[in-house]
N, C-alpha and C positions, 0 to 999 in steps of 0.2 A: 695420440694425445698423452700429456706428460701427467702423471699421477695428481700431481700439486693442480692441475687447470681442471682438473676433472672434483678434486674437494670444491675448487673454488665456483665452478660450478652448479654443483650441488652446492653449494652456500647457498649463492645467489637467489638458485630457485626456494630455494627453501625463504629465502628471505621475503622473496617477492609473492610467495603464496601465504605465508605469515602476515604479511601487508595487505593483501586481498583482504582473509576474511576479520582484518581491524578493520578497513574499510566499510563491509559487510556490515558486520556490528557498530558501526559507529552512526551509519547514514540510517539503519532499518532500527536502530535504538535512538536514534533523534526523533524517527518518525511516530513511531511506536508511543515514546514520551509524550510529543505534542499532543498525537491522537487522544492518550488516554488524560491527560491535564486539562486537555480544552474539553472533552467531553465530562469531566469530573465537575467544572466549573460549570459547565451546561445543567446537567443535574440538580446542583446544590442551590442554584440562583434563578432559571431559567424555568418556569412551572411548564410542565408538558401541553405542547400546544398554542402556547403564548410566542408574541414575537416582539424583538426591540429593533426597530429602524433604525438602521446604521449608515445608510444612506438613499434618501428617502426614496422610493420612484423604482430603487433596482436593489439595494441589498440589504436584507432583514437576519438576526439572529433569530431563529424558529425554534426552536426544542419539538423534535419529531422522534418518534421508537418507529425504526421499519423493518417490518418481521418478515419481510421479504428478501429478495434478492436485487440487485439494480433495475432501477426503476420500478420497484414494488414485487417482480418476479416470485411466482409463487406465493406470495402477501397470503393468499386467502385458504390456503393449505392449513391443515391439519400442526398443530406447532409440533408434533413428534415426528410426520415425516420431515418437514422443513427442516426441524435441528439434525434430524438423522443426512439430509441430502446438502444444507450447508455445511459442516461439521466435516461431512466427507469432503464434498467441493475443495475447501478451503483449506483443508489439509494437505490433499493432492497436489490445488496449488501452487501452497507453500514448496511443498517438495519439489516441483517441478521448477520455480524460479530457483532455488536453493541451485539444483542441477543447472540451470543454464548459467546463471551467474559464474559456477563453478570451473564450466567450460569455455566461460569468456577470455580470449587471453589480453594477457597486460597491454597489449596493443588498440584496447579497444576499453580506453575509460570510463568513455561516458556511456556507452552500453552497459559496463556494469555500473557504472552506477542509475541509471535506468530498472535493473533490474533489482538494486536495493534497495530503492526508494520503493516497487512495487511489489518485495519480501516487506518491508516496514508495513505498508499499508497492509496487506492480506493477514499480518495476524495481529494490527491493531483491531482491523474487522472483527476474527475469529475469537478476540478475547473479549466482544460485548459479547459475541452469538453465547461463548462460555457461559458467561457470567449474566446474559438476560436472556437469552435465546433469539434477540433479536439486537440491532444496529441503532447508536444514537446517533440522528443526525441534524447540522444544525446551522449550517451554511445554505440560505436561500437567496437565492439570485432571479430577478425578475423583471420582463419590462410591459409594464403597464398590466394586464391578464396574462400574460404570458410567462409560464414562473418554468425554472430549471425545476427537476426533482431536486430537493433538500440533498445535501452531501455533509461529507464532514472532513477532517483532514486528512485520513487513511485513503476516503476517495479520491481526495487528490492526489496524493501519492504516486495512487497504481492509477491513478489517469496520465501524471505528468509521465512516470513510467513505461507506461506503454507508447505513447506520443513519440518517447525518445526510440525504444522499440521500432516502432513505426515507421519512422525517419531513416535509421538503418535500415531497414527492410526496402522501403522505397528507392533510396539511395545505392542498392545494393552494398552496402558498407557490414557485412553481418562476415564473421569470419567463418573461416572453411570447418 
């Protein structure tokens, strides 16, 4: 290989890993933004525990704090080991998507972005656990007595996130 193809090379890569983590930050600071705007608005207007029908029969704005983990998980713990086992969790997480995303190669878009949509959501999560030691959420979904757990937009995120995960995974589409 001729010296010049070998800069040019190294350009590219450099280019297209420069590209990645704009990506990264772009998709996980869109989500991160909605997460903490929508839950700011929640806060300031929405009195805790109160709900406004948004469409009547299946989906409600609820204003909920869950000091738990999904689906309540741990709720009724101690709020110092909680913070201490979410705090960690959520870190690890973070770390661990960081790494896969990082491993993703260009051939596999939509995996990463999958995986940056579900970096957005784990530390809009970890920046209520921060700042309340618990999660606002405020998205309820429900039919008739039957009600989803309340979520919020970070929830969705690393739900749509993983879905997409998931997909590849079943698909066998996940690279080597």
């Amino acid at each position: 290989m001729k010296t010049n193809e070998i800069k040019l090379r190294s350009g590219a890569t450099s280019f297209f890993k420069r590209h990645k983590y704009i990506k990264l930050s772009v998709v996980a600071g869109l989500i991160i933004a909605a997460d903490q705007i929508t839950k700011a608005l929640i806060l300031q207007y929405l009195p805790l525990h109160r709900s406004i029908s948004v469409i009547p029969g299946f989906f409600n704005l609820t204003h909920i704090k869950n000091p738990g983990g999904a689906f309540g998980f741990l709720a009724n713990q101690s709020l110092q080991l909680r913070n201490i086992m979410f705090l960690f969790i959520s870190s690890v997480a973070v770390c661990l998507i960081f790494w896969f995303y990082k491993k993703t190669p260009p051939s596999h878009p939509l995996l990463a972005s999958g995986f940056a949509l579900i970096f957005g959501g784990a530390i809009g999560n970890l920046i209520d656990r921060i700042r309340f030691g618990e999660v606002v959420d405020f998205l309820d979904i429900f039919i008739s007595n039957l009600h989803w757990p309340a979520f919020n937009v970070a929830d969705s995120a690393i739900s749509i996130g993983i879905a997409i995960f998931a997909l590849h995974l079943l698909l066998k589409k996940l690279p080597d």
